[in-house]
Backbone as a chain_set.jsonl record, in Angstrom:
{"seq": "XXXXXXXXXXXXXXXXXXXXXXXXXXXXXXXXXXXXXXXXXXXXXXXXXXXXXXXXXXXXXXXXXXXXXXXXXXX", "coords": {"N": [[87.427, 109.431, 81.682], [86.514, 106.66, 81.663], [88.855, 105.239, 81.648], [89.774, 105.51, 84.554], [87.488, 104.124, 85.498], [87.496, 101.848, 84.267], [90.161, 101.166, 85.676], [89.419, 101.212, 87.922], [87.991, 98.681, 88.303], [89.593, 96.627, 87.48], [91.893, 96.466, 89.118], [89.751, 96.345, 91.494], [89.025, 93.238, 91.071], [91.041, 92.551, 90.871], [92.225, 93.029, 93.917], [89.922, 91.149, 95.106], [90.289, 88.649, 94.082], [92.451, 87.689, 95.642], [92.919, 88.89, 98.398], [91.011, 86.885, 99.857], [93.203, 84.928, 100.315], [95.135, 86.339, 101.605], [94.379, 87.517, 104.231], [95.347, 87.253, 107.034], [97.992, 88.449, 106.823], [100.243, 91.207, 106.811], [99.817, 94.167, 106.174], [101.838, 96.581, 104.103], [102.28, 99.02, 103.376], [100.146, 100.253, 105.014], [100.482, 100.543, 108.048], [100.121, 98.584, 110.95], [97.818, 97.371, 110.065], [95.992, 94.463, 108.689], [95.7, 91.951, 106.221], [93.018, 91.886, 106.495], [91.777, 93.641, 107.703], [92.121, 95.832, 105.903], [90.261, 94.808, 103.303], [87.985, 95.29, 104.858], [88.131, 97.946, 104.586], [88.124, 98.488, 102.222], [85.739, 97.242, 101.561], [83.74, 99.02, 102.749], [84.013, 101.305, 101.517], [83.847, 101.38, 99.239], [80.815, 100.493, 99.211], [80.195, 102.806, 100.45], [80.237, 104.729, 97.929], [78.788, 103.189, 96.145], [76.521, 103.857, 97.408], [76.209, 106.411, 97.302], [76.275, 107.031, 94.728], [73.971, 105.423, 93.711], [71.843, 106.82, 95.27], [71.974, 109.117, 93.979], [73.764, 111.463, 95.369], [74.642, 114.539, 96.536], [76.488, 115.598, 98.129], [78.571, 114.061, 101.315], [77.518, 110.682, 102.532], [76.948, 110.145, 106.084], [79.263, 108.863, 107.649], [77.953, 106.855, 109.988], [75.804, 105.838, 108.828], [76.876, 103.926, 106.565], [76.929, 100.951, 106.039], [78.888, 98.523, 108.303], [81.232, 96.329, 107.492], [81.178, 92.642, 107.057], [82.756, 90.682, 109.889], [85.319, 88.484, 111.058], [85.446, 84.782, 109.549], [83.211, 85.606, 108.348], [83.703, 87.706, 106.768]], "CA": [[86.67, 108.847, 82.768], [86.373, 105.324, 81.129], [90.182, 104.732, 81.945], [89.939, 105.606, 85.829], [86.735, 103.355, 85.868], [88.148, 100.586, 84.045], [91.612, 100.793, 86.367], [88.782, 100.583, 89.52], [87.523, 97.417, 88.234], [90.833, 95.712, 87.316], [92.162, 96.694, 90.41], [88.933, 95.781, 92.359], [88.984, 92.795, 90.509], [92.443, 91.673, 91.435], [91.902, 92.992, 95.299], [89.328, 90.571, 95.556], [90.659, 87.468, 93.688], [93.794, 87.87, 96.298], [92.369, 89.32, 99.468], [91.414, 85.664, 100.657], [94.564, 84.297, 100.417], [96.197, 87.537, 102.425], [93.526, 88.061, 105.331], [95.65, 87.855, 108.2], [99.286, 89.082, 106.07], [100.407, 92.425, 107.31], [99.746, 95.372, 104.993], [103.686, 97.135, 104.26], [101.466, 100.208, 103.353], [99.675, 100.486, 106.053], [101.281, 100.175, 109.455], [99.338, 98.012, 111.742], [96.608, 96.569, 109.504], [96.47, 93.238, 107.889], [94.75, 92.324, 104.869], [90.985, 91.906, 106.866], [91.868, 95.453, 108.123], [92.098, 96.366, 104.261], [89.64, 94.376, 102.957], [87.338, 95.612, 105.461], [88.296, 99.318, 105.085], [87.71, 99.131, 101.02], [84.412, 96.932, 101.315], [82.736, 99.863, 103.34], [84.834, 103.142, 100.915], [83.148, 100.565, 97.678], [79.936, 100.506, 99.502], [79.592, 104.483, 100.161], [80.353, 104.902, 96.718], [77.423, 102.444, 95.496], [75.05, 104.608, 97.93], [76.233, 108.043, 96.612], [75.898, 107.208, 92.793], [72.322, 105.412, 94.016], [71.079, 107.669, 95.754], [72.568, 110.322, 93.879], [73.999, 112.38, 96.31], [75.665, 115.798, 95.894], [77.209, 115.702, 99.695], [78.727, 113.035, 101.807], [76.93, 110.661, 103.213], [77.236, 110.203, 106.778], [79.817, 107.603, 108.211], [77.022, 106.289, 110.402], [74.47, 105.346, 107.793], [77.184, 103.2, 105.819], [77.221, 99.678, 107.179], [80.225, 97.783, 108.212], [81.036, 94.619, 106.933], [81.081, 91.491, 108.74], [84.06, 90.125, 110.622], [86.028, 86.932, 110.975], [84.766, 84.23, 108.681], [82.0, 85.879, 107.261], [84.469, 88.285, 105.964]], "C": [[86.625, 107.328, 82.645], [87.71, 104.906, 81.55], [89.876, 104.369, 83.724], [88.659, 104.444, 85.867], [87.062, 101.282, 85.319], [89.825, 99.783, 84.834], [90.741, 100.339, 87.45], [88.8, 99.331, 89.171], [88.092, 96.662, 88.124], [91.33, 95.375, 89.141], [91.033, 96.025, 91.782], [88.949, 94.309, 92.223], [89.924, 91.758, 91.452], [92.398, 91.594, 92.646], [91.132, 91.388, 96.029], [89.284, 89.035, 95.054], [92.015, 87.396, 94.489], [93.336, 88.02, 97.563], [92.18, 87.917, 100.746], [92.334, 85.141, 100.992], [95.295, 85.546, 101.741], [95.538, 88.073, 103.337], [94.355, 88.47, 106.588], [97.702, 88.252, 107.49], [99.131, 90.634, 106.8], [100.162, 93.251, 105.972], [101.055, 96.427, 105.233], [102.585, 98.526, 103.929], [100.762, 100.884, 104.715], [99.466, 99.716, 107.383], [100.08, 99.693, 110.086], [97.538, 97.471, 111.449], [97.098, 95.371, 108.765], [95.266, 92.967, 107.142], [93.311, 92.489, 105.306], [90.865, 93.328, 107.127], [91.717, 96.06, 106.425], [91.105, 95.912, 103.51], [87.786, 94.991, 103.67], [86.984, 97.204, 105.037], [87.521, 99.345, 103.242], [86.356, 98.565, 100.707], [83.389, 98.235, 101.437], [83.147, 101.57, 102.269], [83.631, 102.345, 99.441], [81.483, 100.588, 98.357], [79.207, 101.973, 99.373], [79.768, 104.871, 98.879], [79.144, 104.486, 95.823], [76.478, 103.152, 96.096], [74.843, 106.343, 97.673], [75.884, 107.97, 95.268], [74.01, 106.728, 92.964], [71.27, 106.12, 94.296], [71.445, 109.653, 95.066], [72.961, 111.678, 94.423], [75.048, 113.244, 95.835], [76.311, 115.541, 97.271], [77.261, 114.422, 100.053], [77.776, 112.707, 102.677], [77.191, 109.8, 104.681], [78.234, 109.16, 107.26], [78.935, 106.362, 108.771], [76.257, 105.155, 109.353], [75.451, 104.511, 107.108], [77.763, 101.555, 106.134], [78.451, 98.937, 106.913], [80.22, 96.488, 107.974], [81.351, 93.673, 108.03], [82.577, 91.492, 108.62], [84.769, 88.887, 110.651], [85.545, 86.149, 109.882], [83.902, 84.838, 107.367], [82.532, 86.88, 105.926], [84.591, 87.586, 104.273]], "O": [[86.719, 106.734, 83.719], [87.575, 103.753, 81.958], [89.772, 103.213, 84.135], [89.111, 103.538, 86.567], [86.904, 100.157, 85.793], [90.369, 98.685, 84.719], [91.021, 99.278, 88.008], [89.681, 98.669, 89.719], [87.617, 95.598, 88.522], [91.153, 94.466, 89.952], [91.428, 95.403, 92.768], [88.882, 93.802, 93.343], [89.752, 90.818, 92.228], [92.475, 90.448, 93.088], [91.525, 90.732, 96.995], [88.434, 88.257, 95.486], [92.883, 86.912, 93.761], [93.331, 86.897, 98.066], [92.712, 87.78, 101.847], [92.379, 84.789, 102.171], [95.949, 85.142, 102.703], [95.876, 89.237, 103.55], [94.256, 89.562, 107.147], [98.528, 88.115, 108.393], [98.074, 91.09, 107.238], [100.375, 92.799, 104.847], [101.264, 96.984, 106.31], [102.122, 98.818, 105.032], [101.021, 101.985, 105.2], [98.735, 98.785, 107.724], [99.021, 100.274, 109.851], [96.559, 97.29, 112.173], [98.234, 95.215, 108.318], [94.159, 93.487, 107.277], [92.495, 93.116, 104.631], [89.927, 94.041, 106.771], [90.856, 96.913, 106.208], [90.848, 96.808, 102.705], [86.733, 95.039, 103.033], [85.845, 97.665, 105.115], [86.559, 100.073, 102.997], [85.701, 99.091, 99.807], [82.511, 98.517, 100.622], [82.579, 102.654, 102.406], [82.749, 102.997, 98.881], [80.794, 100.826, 97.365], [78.242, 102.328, 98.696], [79.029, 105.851, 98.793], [78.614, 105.209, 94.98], [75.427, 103.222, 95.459], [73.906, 107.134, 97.776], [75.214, 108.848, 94.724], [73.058, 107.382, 92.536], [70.138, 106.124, 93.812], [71.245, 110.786, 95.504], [72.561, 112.765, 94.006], [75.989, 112.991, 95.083], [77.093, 114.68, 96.867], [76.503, 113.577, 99.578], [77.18, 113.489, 103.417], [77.674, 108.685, 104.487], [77.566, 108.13, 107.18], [79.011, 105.216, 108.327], [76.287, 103.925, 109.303], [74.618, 103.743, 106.627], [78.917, 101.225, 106.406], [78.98, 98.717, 105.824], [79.329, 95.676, 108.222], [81.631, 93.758, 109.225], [83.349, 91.976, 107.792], [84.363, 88.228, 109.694], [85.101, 86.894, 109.008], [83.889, 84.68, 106.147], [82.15, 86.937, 104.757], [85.329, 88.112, 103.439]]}, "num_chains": 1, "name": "protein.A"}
């Protein structure tokens, strides 16, 4: 378990020391997003994650309830 949590954090790590630089870059992975589209998509997947271990939840919790991050700039 200590491996997979220490690859998130590298990985998160790097995402987000890079991410600025590559906001509006296309993503070769995924067709018709560019990095704010990606940046966006793993703020809010890293967010439900922080409100399931918080709240310790056995079941997902709703799409709704997990707020989206800001946009342009604030990004």
């Amino acid at each position: 378990m200590d491996r997979y949590l220490d690859d998130l954090d590298r990985d998160g790590r790097a995402f987000l020391e890079l991410a600025p630089l590559a906001l509006d870059q296309p993503v070769d992975h995924c067709p018709g997003w560019d990095g704010a589209a990606l940046a966006s998509h793993l703020g809010r997947v890293w967010h439900s994650m922080a409100m399931h271990v918080s709240r310790r939840a056995t079941e997902m919790i709703p799409a709704d309830e997990v707020p989206r991050p800001p946009s342009g700039d604030a990004l």
